[in-house]
N, C-alpha and C positions, 0 to 999 in steps of 0.2 A: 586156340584162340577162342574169344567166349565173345557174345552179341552184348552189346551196351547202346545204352538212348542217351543222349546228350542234348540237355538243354539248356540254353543259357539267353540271357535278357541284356541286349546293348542300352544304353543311352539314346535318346529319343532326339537329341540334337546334333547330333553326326549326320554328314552328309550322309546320300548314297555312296557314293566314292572309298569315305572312309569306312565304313560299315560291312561294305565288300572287303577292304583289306586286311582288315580284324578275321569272318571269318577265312581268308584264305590263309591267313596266320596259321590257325589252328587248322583248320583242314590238315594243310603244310606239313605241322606239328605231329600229328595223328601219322600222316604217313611215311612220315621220317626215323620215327620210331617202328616200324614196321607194325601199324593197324594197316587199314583197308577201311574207305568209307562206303559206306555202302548204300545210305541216300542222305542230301541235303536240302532241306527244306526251309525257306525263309517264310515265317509266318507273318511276318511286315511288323508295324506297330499295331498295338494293343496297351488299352486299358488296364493299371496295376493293381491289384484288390486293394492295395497300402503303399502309402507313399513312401519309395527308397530314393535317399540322396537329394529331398526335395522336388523329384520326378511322378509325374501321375501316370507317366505312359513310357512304355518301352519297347524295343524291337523284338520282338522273338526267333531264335534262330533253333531250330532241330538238326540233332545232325544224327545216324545211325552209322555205328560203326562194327567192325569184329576188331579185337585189340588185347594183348596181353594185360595184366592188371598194371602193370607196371607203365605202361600208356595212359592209362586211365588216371593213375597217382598222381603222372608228370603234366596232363592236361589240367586236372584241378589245381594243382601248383600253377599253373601260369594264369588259368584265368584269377585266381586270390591276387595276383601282382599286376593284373593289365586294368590299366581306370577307366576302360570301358565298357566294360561289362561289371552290370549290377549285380547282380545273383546266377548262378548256375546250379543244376543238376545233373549228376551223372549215376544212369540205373543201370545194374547186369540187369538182361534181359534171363528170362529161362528154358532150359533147352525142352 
């Protein structure tokens, strides 16, 4: 299993409620496919350098995982089709 950083930017008008359920989506997701999270950090809203989707501001969510690559593929695949999340990144870290 290899370490990967995961970052991804919710929409700024989502309750807390929904926001929470998005990431426990993916958390879910992650460990369904057999990753391991390893830490979850919400960075709250934040200012965007550039406006996406008409938005100035976004949630930030960090998430650290260990996960086969094939986790990693299936995760960017589901944020590309969920409409609440603006942008995401997913780094391997290195050993």
């Amino acid at each position: 299993m290899r370490k990967y950083e995961v970052v991804f930017v919710l929409r700024p008008d989502l309750d807390e409620e929904k926001n929470t359920g998005v990431i426990e989506k993916f958390k879910t997701l992650i460990e369904s496919h057999g990753g391991e999270v390893v830490k979850l950090d919400k960075w709250g809203k934040r200012r965007l350098a550039y406006e996406i989707k008409d938005f100035k501001e976004g949630f930030y969510v960090l998430i650290q995982m260990n996960a086969d690559s094939k986790v990693a593929t299936e995760l960017s695949r589901v944020f590309k089709i969920t409409d609440e999340v603006l942008r995401h990144m997913i780094v391997r870290e290195d050993e």
